[in-house]
C-alpha positions as CSV (number, residue, x, y, z in Angstrom):
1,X,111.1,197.7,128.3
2,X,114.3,197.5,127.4
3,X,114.1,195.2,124.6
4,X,111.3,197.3,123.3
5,X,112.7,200.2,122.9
6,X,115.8,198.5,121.5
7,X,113.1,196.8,119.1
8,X,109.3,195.8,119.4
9,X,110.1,192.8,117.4
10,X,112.7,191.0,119.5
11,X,110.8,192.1,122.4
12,X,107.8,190.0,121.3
13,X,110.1,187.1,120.4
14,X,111.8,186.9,123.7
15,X,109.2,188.3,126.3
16,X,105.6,187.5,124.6
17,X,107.0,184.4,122.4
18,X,109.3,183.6,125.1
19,X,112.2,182.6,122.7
20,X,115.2,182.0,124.9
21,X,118.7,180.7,123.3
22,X,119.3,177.0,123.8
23,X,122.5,177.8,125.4
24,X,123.1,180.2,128.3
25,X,125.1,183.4,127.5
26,X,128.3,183.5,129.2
27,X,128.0,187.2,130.2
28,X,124.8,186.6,132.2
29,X,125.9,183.3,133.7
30,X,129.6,184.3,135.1
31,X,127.4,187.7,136.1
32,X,124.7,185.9,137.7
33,X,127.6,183.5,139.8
34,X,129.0,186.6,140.6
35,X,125.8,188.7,142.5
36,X,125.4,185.8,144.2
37,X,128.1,185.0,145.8
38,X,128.0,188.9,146.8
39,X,125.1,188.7,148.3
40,X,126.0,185.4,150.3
41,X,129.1,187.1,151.7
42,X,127.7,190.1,152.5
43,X,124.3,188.6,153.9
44,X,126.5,186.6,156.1
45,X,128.6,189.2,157.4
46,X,125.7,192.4,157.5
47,X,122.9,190.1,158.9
48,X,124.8,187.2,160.8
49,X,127.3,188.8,162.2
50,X,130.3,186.2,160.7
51,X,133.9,187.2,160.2
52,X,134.9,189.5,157.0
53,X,137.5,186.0,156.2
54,X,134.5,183.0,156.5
55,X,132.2,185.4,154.7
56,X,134.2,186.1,151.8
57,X,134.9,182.2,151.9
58,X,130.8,181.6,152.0
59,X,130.3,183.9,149.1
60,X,133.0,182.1,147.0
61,X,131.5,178.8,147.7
62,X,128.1,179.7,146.8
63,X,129.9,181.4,143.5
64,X,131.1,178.3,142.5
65,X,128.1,175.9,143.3
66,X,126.2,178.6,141.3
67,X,128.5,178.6,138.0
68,X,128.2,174.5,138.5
69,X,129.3,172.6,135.2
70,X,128.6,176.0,132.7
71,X,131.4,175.4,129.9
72,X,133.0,178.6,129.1
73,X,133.3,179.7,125.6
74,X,137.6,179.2,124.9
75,X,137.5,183.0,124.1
76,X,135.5,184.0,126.9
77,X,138.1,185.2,130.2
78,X,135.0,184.8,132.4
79,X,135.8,181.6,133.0
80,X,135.2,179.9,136.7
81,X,138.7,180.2,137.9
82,X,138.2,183.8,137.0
83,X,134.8,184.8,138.1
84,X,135.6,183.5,141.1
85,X,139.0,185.6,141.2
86,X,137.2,188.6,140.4
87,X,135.3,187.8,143.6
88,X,137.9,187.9,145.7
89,X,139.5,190.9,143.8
90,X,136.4,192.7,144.7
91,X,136.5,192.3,148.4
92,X,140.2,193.0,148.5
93,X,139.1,196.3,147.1
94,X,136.3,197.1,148.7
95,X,137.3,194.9,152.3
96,X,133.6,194.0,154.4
97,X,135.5,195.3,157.6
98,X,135.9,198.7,155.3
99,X,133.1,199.1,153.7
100,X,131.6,202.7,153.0
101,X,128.4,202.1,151.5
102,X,126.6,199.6,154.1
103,X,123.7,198.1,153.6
104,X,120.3,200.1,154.8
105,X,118.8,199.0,157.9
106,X,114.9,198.6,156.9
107,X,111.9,198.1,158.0
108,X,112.5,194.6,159.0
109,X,115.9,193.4,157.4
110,X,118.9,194.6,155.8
111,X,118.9,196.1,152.3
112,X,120.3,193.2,150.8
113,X,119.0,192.0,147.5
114,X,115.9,194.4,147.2
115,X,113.0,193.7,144.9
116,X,109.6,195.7,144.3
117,X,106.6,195.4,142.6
118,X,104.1,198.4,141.5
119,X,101.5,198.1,139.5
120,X,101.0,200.7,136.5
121,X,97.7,202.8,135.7
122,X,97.5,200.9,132.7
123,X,95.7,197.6,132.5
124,X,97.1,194.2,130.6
125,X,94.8,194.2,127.8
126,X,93.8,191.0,128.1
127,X,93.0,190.5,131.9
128,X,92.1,193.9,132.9
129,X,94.5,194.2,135.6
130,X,97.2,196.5,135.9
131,X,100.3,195.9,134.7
132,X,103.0,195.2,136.9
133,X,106.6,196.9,137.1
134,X,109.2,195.2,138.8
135,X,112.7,195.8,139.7
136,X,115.4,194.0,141.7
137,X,118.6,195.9,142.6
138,X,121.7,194.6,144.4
139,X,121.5,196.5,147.7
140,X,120.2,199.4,149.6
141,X,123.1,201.2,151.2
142,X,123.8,204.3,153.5
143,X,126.5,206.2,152.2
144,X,128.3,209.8,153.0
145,X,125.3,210.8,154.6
146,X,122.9,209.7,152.7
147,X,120.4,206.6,151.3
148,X,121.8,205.2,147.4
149,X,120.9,201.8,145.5
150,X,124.0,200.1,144.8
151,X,124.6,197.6,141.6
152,X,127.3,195.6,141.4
153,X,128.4,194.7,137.5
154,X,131.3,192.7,135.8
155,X,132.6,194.2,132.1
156,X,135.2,193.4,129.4
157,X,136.5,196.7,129.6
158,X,136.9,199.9,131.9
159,X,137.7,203.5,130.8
160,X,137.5,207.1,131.0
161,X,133.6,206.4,129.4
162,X,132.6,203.7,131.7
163,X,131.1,205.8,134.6
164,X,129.3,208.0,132.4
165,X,127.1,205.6,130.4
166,X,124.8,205.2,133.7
167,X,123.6,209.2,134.0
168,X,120.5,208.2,132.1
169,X,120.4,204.7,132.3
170,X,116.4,203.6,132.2
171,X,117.2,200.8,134.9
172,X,118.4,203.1,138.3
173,X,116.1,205.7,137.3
174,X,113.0,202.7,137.4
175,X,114.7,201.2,140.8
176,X,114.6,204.6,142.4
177,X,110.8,205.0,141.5
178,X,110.3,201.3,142.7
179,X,112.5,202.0,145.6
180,X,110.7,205.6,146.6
181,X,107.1,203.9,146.0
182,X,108.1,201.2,148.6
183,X,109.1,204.1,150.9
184,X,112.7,204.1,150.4
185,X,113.3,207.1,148.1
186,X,117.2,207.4,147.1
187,X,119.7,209.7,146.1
188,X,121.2,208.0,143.3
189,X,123.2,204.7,142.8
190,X,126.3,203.8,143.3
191,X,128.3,201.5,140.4
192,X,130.7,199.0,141.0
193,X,132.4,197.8,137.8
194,X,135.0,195.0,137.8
195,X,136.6,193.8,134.6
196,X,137.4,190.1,134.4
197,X,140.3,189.7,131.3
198,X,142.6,186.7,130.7
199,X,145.2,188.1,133.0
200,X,144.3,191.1,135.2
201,X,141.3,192.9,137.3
202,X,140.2,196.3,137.4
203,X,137.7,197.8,139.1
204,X,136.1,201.8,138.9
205,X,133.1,203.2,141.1
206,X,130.8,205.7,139.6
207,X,127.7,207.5,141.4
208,X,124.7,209.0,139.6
209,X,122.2,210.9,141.3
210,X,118.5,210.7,140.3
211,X,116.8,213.8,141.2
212,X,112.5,214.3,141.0
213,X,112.2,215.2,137.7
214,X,114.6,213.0,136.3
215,X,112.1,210.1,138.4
216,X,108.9,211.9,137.2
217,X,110.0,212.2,133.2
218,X,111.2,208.6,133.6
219,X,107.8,207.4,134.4
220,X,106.0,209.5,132.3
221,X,107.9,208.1,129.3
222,X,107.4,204.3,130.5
223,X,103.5,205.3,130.7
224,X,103.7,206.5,126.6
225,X,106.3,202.9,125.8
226,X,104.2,200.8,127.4
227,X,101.1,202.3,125.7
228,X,102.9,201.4,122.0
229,X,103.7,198.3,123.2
230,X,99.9,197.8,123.7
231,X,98.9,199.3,120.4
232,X,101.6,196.8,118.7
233,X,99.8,193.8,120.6
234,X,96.2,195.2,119.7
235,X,97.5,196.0,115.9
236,X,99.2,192.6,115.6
237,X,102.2,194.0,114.1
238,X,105.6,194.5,116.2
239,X,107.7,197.2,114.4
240,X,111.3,196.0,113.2
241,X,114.4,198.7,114.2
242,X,116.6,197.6,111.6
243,X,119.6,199.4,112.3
244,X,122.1,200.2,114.9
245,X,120.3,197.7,117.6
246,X,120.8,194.6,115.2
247,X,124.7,194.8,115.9
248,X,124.7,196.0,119.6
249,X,126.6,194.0,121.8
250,X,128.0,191.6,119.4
251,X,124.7,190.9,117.6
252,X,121.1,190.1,118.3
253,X,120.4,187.0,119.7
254,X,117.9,187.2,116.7
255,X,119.6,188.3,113.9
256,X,119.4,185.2,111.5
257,X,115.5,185.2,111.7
258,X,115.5,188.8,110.9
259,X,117.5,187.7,107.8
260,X,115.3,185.0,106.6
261,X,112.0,185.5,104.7
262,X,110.3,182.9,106.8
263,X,111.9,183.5,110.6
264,X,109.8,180.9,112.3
265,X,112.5,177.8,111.3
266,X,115.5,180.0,112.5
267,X,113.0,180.8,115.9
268,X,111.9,176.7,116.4
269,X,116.0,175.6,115.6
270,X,118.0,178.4,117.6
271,X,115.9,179.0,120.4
272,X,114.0,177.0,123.4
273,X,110.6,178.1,124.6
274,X,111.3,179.1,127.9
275,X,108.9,181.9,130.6
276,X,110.3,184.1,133.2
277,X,108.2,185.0,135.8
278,X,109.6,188.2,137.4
279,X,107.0,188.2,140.8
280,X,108.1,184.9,141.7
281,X,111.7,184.7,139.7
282,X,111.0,181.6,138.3
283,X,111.3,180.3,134.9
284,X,109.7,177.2,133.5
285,X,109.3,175.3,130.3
286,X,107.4,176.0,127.9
């Protein structure tokens, strides 16, 4: 949803076309090492009971067995000797022994890694059946009182704007509805940034609060999105932004098609053909 609102074009390149760069992004890999080895260490300390020292050590590990042989762009700090420092950084911050925001006790585990799956009262309009919205957030804590979704997230950059980009963020408003729908409604969310440069960490926490209506207008506007994303399939046509989303983040992934007459070359050169599957998080070829 996302990409679509960003663009219908690119989303029906990368999620209907399933046009995936031939070479991972840096960002999402050194992320991806990163949540997991959180969730190791804290899995093994929350749920198995192992000291705050051997868990931190366990999450490191599976850190680095996760990054594997991923060469990191010269430019790039988030290399392996520093995603794994930012790692440790992390739980010298926020210490397991310490910790504030612990993870929910629920129904029948800890609140470690929660995912969801709701179906929509819209139906895929080719198989009939509803479509599916699904979310995966890093924890379910208790906190000050109270039940919050916490995200964990590694940046280039911190500042006085960082906390407040997350008030209205589409993604915690969608895992709160997930969250409430599964029986677990939240307050808000809490965010943990850490910034990984060449030669220093920094970390800030910021907490947004999701009330009702902020839940109810968010799914009331998915409901109209994902009915133009429908009438774009049925039409045959995905609209182009052309404009500020072309040059977010560094550039799209497909810019150069956009700026050929004939993109299917640039699509069948730059990119692999590659499915995610977000029920069962898998991806295969395609």
């Amino acid at each position: 949803m996302a990409a679509f609102r960003a663009c219908p074009r690119k989303m029906a390149w990368e999620h209907i076309h399933h046009f995936k760069p031939r070479t991972p992004n840096v960002h999402l890999h050194a992320g991806g090492a990163y949540a997991h080895g959180l969730e190791v260490a804290r899995r093994a300390f929350f749920e198995r009971g192992e000291p705050a020292e051997d868990s931190v050590a366990m999450g490191l590990q599976a850190l680095m067995q996760f990054y594997g042989s991923f060469e990191c762009p010269e430019d790039s700090p988030k290399s392996l000797e520093r995603t794994a420092g930012a790692l440790l950084y992390y739980f010298e911050r926020y210490p397991l022994e310490e910790e504030k925001a612990i993870p929910s006790h629920l129904a029948d585990r800890r609140g470690i890694e929660f995912s969801f799956t709701e179906p929509l009262p819209i139906d895929h309009p080719e198989t009939g059946e509803p479509l599916l919205y699904c979310g995966r957030m890093d924890q379910i804590v208790d906190f000050a009182g109270a039940r919050y979704g916490e995200d964990d997230k590694t940046t280039s950059q911190l500042g006085a704007s960082w906390p407040r980009q997350w008030d209205l963020r589409s993604q915690f408003t969608g895992y709160c509805w997930g969250a409430a729908r599964a029986g677990y409604p939240l307050q808000g969310f809490i965010i943990r940034g850490v910034s990984i440069l060449k030669t220093k960490y920094d970390t800030l926490e910021a907490i947004t609060y999701r009330p009702q209506f902020m839940i109810d207008r968010w799914e009331a506007q998915l409901l109209r999105d994902v009915k133009r994303a429908i009438q774009c399939w049925e039409e045959g046509y995905w609209d182009y932004n052309l404009d500020e989303s072309c040059q977010a983040f560094g550039g799209c992934i497909f810019r150069k098609a956009c700026m050929s007459d004939d993109p299917q070359p640039w699509l069948e050169v730059d990119f692999i053909r590659r499915k995610w599957d977000p029920v069962t998080r898998k991806e295969t070829d395609l």
